[in-house]
C-alpha positions in Angstrom: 45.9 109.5 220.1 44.8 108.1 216.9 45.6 104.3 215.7 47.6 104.1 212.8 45.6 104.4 209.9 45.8 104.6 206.4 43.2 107.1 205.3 43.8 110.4 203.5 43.6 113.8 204.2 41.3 116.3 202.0 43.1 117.2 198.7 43.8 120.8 198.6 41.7 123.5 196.5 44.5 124.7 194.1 43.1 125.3 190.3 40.1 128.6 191.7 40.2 131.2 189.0 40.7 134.2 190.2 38.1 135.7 189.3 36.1 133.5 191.5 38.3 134.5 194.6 38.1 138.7 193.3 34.1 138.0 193.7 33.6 137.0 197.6 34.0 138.4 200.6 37.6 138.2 202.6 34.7 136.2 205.2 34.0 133.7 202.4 37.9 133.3 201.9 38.9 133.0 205.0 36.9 130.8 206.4 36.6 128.7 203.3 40.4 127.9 202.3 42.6 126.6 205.0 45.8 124.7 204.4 45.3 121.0 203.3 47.9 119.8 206.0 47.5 119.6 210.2 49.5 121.4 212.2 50.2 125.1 210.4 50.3 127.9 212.6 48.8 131.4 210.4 46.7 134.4 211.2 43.2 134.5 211.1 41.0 137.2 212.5 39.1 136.2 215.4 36.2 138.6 215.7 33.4 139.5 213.4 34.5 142.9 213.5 38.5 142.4 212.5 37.0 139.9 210.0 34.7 142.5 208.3 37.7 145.0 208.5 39.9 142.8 206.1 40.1 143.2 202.6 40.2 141.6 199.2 42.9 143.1 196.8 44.2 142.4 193.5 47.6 140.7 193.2 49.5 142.1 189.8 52.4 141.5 187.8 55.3 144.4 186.7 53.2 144.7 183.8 49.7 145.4 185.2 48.1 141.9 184.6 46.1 140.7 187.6 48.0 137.2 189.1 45.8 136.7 192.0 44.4 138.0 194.7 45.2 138.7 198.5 44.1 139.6 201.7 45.0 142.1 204.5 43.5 142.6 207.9 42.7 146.3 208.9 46.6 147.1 209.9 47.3 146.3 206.7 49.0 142.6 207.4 48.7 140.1 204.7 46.5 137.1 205.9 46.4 135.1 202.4 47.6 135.8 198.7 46.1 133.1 196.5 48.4 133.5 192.9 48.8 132.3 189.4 53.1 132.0 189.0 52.7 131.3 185.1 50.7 133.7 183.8 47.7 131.8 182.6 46.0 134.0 184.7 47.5 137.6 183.6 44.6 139.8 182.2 45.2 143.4 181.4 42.6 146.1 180.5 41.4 145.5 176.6 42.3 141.6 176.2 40.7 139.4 176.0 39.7 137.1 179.3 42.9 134.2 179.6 42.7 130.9 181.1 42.7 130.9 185.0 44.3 129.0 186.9 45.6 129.6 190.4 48.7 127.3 191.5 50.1 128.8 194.5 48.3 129.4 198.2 49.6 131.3 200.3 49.4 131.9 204.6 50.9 134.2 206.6 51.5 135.1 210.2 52.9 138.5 211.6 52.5 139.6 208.1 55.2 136.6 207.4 54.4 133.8 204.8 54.9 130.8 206.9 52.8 128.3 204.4 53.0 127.6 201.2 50.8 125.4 198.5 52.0 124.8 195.1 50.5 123.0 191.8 53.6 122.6 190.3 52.4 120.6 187.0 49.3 122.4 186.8 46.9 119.6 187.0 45.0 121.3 189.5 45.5 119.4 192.9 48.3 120.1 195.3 52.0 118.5 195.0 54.4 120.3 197.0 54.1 122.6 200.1 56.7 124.6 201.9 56.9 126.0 205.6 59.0 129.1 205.3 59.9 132.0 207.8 59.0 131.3 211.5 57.5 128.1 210.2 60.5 126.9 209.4 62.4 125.6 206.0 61.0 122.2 205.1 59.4 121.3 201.5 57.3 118.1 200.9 56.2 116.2 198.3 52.5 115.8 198.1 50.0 113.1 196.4 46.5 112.8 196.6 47.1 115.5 199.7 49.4 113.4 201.4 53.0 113.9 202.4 55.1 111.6 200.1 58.5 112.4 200.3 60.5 115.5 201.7 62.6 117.5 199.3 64.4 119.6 202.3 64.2 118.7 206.4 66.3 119.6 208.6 67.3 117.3 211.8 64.8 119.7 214.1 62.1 119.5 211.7 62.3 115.9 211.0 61.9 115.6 214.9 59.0 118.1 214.9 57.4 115.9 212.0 57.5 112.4 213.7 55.9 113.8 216.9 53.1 115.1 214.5 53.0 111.7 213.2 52.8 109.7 216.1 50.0 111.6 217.8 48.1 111.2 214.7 48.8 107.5 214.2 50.3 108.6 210.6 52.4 105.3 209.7 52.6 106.6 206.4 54.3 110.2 208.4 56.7 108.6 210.2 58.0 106.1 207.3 58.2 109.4 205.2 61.1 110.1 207.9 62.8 107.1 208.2 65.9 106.3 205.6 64.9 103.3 203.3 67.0 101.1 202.2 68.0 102.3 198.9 69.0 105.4 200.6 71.5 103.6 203.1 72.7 101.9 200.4 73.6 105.4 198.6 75.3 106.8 201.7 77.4 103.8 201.1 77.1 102.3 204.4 77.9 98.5 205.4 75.0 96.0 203.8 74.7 94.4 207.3 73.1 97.9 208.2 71.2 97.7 204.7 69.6 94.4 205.6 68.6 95.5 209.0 66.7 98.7 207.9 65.2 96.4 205.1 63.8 94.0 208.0 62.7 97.1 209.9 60.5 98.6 207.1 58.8 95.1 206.9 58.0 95.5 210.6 57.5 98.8 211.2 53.5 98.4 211.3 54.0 96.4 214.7 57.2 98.5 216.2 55.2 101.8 215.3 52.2 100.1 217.4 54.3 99.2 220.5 56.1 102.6 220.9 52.8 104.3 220.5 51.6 101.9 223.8 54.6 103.4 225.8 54.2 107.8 225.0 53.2 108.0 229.0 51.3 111.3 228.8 50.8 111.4 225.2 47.1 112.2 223.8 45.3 113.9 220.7 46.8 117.5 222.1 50.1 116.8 222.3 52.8 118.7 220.7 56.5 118.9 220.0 58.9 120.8 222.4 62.4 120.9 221.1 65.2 118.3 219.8 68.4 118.6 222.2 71.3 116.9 219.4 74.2 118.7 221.3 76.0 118.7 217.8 76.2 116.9 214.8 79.0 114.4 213.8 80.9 113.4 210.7 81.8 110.3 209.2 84.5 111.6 206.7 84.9 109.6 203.3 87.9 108.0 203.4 89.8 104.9 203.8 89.1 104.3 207.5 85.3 104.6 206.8 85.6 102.9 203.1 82.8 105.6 202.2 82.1 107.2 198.8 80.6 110.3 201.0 80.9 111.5 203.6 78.1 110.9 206.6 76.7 113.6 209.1 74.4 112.1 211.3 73.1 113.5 214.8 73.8 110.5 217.9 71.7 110.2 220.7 69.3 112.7 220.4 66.3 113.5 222.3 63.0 115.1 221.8 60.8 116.9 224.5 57.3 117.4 223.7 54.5 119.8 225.0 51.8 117.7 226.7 48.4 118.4 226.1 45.2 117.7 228.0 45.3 117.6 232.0 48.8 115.1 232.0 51.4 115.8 234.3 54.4 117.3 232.5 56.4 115.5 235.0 55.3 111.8 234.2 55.0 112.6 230.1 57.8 110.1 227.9 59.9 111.8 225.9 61.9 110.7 223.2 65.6 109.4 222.7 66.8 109.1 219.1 69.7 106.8 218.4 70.5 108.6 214.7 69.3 110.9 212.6 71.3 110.8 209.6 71.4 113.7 207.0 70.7 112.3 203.0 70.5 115.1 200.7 68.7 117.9 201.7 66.6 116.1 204.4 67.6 114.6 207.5 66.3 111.6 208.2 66.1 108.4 211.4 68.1 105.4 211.0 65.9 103.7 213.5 62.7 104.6 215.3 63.3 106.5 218.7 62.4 104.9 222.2 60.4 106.0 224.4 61.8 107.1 227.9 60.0 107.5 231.1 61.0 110.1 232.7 61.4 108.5 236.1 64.4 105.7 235.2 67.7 107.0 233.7 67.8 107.4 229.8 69.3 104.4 228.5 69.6 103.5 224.6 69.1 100.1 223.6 71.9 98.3 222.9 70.0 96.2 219.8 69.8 98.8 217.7 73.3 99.7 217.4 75.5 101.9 215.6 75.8 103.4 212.3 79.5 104.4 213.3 80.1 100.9 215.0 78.8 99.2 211.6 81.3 101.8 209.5 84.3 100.6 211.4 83.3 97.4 211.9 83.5 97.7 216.3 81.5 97.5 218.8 80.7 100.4 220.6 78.6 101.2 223.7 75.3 102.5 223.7 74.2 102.1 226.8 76.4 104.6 228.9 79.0 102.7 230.4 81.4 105.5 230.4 82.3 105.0 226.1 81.3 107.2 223.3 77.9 107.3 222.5 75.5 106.9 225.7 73.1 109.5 227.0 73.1 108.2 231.1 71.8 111.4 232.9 69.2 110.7 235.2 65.7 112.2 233.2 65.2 114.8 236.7 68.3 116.5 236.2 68.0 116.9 232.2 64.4 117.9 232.9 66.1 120.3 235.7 67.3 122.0 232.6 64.9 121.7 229.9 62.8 123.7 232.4 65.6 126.6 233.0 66.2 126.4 229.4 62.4 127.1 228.8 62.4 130.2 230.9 65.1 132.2 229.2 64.8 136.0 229.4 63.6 137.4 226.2 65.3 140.4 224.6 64.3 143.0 226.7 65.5 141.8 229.7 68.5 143.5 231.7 72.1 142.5 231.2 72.6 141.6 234.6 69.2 139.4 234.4 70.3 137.6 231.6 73.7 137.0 233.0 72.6 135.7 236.6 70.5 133.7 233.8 73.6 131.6 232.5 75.1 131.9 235.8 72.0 129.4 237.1 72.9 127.6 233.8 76.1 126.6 234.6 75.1 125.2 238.3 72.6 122.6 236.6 75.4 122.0 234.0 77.6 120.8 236.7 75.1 118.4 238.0 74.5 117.4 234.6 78.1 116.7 234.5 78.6 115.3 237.6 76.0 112.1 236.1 77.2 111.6 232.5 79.0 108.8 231.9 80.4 109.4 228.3 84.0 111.5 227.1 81.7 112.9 224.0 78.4 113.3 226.6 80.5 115.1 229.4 82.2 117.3 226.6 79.2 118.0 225.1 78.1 119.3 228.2 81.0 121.2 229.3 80.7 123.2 226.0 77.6 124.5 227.3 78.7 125.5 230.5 82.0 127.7 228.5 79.3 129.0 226.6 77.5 130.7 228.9 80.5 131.8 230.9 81.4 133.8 228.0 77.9 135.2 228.1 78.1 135.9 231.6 81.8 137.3 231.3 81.4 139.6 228.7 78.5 141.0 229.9 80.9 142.9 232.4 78.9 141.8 235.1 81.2 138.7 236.2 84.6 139.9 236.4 85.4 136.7 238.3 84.6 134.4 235.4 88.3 134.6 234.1 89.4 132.5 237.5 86.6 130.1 236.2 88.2 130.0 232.4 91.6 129.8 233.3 90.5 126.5 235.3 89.2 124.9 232.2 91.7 125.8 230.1 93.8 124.0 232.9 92.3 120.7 232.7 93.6 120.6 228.6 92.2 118.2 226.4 89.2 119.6 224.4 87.9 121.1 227.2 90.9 123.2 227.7 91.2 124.3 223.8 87.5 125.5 223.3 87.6 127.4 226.7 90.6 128.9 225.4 89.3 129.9 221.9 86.0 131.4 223.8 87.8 133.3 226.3 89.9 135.1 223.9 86.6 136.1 221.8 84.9 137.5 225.1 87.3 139.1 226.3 87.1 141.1 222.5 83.5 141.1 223.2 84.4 143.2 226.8 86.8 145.3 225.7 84.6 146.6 222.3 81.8 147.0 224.6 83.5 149.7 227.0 83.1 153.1 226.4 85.4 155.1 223.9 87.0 151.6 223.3 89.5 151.6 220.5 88.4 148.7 218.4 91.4 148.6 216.4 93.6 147.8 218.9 91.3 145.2 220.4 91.2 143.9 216.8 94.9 143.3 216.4 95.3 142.4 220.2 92.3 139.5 219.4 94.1 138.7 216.2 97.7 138.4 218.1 95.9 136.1 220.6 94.2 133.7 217.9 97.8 133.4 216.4 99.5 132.3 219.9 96.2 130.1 220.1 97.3 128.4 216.9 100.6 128.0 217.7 99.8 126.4 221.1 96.9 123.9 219.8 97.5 122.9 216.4 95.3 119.7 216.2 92.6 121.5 218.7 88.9 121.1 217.0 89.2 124.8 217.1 91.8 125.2 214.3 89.5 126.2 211.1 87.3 128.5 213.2 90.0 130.2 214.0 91.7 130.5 211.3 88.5 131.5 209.8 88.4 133.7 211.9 92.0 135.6 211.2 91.4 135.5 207.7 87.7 136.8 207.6 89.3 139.8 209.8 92.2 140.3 207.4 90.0 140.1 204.6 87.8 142.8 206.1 90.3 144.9 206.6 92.2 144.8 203.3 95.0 143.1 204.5 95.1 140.7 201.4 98.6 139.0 201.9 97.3 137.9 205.2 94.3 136.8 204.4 95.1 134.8 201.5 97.9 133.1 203.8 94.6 131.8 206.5 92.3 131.1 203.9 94.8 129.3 202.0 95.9 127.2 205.1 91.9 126.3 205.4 91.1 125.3 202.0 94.6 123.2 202.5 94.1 121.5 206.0 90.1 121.3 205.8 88.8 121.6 202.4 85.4 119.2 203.8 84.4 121.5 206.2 82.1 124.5 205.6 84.7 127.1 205.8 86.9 125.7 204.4 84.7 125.5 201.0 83.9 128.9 202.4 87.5 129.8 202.2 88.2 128.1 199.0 85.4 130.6 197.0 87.5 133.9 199.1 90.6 132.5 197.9 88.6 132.9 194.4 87.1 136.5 195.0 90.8 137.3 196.4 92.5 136.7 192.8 89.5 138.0 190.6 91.2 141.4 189.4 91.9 141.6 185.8 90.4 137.5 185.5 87.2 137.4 183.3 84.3 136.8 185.8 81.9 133.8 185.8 79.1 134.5 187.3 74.9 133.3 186.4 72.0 132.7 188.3 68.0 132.9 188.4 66.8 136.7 187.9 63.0 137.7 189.3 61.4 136.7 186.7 62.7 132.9 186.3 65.0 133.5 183.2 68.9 133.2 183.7 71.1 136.7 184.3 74.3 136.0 183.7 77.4 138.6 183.5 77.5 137.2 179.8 74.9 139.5 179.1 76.8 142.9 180.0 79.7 142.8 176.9 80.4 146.0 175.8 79.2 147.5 179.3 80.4 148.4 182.5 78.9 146.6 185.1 78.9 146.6 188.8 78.2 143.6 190.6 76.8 143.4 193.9 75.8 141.2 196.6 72.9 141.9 199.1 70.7 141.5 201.3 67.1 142.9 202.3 67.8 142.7 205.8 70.8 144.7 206.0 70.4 148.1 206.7 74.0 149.2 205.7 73.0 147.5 202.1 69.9 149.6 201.8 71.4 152.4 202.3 73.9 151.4 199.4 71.5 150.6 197.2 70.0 154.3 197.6 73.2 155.6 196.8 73.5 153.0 193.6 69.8 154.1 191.8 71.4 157.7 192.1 74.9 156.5 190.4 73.0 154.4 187.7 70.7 157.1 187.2 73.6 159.1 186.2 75.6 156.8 184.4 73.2 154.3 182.6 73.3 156.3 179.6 76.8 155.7 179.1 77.1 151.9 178.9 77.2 151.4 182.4 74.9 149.0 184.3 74.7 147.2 187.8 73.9 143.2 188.3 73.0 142.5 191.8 72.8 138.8 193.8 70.3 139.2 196.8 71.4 137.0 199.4 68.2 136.9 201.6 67.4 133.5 203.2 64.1 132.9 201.8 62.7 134.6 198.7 59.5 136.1 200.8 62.1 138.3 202.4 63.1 140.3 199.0 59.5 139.7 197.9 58.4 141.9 201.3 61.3 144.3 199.9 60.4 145.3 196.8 56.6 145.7 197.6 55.9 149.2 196.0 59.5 149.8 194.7 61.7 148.5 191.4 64.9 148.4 190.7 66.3 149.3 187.2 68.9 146.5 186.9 68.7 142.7 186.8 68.7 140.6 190.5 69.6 137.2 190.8 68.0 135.5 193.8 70.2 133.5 195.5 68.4 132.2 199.0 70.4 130.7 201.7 71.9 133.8 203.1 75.9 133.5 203.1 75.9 129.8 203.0 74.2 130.1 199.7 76.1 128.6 195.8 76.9 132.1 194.8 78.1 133.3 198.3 80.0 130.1 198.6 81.4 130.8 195.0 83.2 133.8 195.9 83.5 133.5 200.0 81.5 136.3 200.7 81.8 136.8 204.2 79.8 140.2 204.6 77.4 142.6 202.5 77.5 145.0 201.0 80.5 143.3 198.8 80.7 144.8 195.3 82.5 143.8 192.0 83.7 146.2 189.0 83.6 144.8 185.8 85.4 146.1 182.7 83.3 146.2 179.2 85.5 143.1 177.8 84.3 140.9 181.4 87.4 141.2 183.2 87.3 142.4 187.1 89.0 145.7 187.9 88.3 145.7 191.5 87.3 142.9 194.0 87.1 145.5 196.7 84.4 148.4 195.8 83.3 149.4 199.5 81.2 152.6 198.1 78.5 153.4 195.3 81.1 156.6 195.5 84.3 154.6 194.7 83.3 153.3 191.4 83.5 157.1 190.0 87.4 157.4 190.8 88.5 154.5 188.4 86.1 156.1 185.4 88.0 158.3 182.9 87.0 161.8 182.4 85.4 162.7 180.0 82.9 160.5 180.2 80.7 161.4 176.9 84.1 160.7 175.1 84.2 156.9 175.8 81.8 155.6 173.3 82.7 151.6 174.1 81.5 152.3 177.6 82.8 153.6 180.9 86.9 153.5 180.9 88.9 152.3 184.0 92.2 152.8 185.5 94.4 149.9 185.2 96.8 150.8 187.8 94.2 150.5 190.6 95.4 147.9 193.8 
């Protein structure tokens, strides 16, 4: 591995014209642009053959100017697109030539963008990059082509990111993932803990030296693995904690890297993270991790205490002596089942394969168990073991596994209530599965369960996901009264949580009919569509997603309804839901659609999805000319015809409704 330096890397090449890139070869491209930052997995064709197949092709906007340009291998996959986003580059046929000025490069694998370079202030060098798809979700902040600051990380990335940085020797990598000071003291967490991660910074040239001198196994080739967190915790804002927010934070994490060169994966350190704490959109170390041999027992060091202990002003364990907090299973027996874990069947494997997979699961679990020290630790691992039972079970292969719940849900406790709440969803699982099955009745026999569940465990850690889950059910199936009464109880009890916010936006959705609507967002093209717009028209909302075949084939039945009825004030405003933009990008290649689309990413934990608890797409709105909702609950492209009033040329103000509709 490298020492710790402080060098740069190359700047990127943003700021080409395009019409540079239209005049060389997809060789010349390919082999002359790569990503300014280490450690980007994209396609490149490895013969001269597939190279000379590829093709250079002209990227355009909806209105014919040429953007930028791409290029495909011979199947057709994209390989690069290399764009302008703000039009200084647009040139259509009889204008004259514009300013070029390409600000966004672009790299793909599978066809997938998994790399993205951006000149966002158009001073032609790099400032932001993104990792998107199978490469993951995280967006830095670049200077002078070096990683600054992260504007989104997630806990597994940030892991992913100081393994990158230590095999380089990147101080300035790892401090980019370490909370500062000023950001502890925004989380609003004690100033004793302040004043210890202000001493750390000042020597975190020498501790970054000395853990580097104990990676056993580590070289130039080594790469990260995985982060095993079990689950995240939560420090809730209140007067116990004396925070202003609350505090999620990962405890006792620890990373397994991929050794590289001829080192024995046996004898290779792996990493044990104290706390990784979540500050915005990033997640971020409290203090650097420890290197642990994998021939002595993982044991945290008792210096570098506890965010949680610091909160409530205790002192709690960290070293595993049977408290919260302390990771004491021998390094064979978690390795035992990193390597298990690592040989998972993939997707085409038989059921009974995968099942005699967890089966093998649970054995090492045990012994797992049978060494941890810990309440949280055990628990922790006793979650895994009920969760792949329930795999096992409801794979109808291990009829037996019932005796095996019923045992856990004996010893009570936590252990008890979550082997409960997932024996009651496999056994739904089993009975959908058989043939000729009657899902309704399995429906309201799972619903009936999840009640008596409620009933039985009222404080269990389980309560909002299942009351989630008997609303979301009720919901579904139109049983409004119901549903509101679950997601009412959710937002009530556990407003912090994510369902219950989740809950809170259904309750919303639930009470929209004959309520003006609210509703804005960022369309394709970077301007605002808001339902403002529609006045004096019909409109039918809708929220999607790419992904979804039962939304496509909505959508084909939508271009024929506002084919038909667009001439008559009536239009449609859709919110695609897709996780990343690329997705409805990938979509729309060679296709339009004739009404507005707010892009929304983040799937169903998105603002707008959030807004309105949607819990499912297709889920459609109908919207009167004056604003006001008439129905919450359009299923069908085909139901929207039966609340307009015939004759339809006769309604001149647009499309009429029925006001009697429930």
């Amino acid at each position: 591995m490298r020492a710790f330096r402080t060098s740069l890397v190359v700047a990127s090449v943003l700021g080409i014209a395009p019409a540079w890139v239209q005049a060389q070869k997809a060789e010349e491209i390919l082999t002359r642009f790569k990503p300014s930052l280490k450690g980007v997995e994209f396609d490149t064709p490895s013969t001269k053959d597939e190279v000379e197949a590829c093709k250079v092709e002209r990227v355009t906007d909806s209105k014919g100017g040429v953007t930028g340009f791409a290029v495909r291998d011979s199947q057709g996959k994209l390989l690069r697109r290399f764009i302008d986003t703000n039009g200084t580059s647009s040139q259509r046929e009889g204008e004259a030539k514009a300013a070029t000025h390409l600000d966004q490069w672009s790299y793909f694998h599978d066809g997938f963008e998994v790399y993205r370079e951006n000149d966002t202030n158009e001073d032609g060098s790099l400032d932001e990059v993104r990792w998107l798809n199978s490469g993951g979700t995280r967006i830095a902040q670049v200077k002078a082509g070096k990683i600054i600051a992260w504007k989104r990380l997630s806990a597994e990335e940030a892991t992913r990111v100081l393994v990158q940085a230590l095999v380089a020797g990147d101080g300035a990598l790892v401090e980019s993932v370490m909370a500062s000071p000023a950001e502890m003291k925004a989380l609003g967490v004690p100033s004793d803990l302040v004043e210890k991660t202000t001493e750390a910074v000042a020597a975190r040239a020498a501790a970054l030296k000395a853990l580097q001198g104990t990676l056993k196994g580590w070289d130039a080739q080594t790469t990260w693995s995985r982060f095993d967190g079990l689950m995240p915790h939560v420090i809730p804002s209140d007067s116990a904690s004396g925070l202003a927010q609350e505090v999620l934070l990962y405890e006792n994490g620890v990373v397994f890297v991929n050794p590289g060169g001829k080192a024995d994966p046996r004898g290779v350190t792996y990493l044990q993270v104290p706390e990784i704490v979540k500050i915005g959109e990033t997640w971020k170390f409290v203090t650097l991790p420890k290197a642990v041999d994998p021939t002595e027992p993982v044991v945290a060091d008792a210096e570098q205490g506890s965010l949680r202990s610091s909160i409530f002003g205790r002192t709690e364990s960290v070293a595993g002596n049977g408290s919260e907090g302390g990771v004491t299973v021998p390094a064979e027996v978690l390795k035992k089942l990193a390597d298990h874990d690592s040989k998972m069947p993939g997707a085409e494997a038989s059921a009974k394969v995968l099942a005699q997979w967890h089966l093998d699961r649970i054995e090492i679990l045990r012994e797992v168990i049978g060494k941890a020290k810990g309440d949280d630790e055990r628990l922790g691992y006793y979650k895994q073991v009920i969760h792949d039972l329930a795999e096992a079970y409801k794979s109808g292969l291990y009829p037996q596994g019932v005796q095996v719940f019923d045992r856990l849900i004996k010893q009570g406790g936590k252990v008890g209530s979550f082997a409960e709440y997932r024996k009651i969803l496999a056994e739904f699982d089993l009975e959908a599965d058989k043939p000729g099955a009657n899902l309704l009745e399995a429906q309201e026999s799972t619903l009936k369960k999840l009640e008596e569940f409620l009933d039985a465990n009222p404080k269990a850690d389980e309560v909002p996901d299942v009351l989630f889950q008997i609303a979301n059910v009720n919901d579904f199936n139109a049983n409004e009264d119901q549903a509101r009464k679950y997601f009412g109880q959710l937002a009530k009890d556990y407003p912090g949580t994510d369902v219950g916010k989740k809950a809170q936006g259904a309750l919303t959705r639930l009470e929209l009919d004959g309520k003006p609507l609210s509703l804005s967002g960022t369309s394709l093209t970077g301007k605002t569509a808001s339902i403002a717009d529609y006045k004096g028209k019909s409109v039918l909302v809708l929220f999607w997603m790419s992904l979804a075949e039962p939304d496509k084939r909505e959508i084909t039945e939508l271009l024929d309804l506002h084919k038909r009825f667009s001439d008559k004030e009536f239009d449609i405003l859709s919110v695609n839901l897709d996780p990343e933009r690329a997705l409805l990008d990938d979509y729309l290649k060679g296709k339009s659609l004739p009404w507005a689309v707010i892009t929304e990413t983040g799937g169903l934990d998105s603002k707008l999805a959030n807004q309105f608890g949607i819990i499912s797409t297709p889920t459609m709105f109908l919207v009167d000319p004056q604003g006001k909702v008439v129905s919450h609950r359009i299923r069908k492209a085909s139901e929207v015809e039966k609340y307009l009033e015939k004759p339809l040329a006769s309604s001149s103000a647009g499309l009429k409704f029925e006001t009697n509709n429930k």
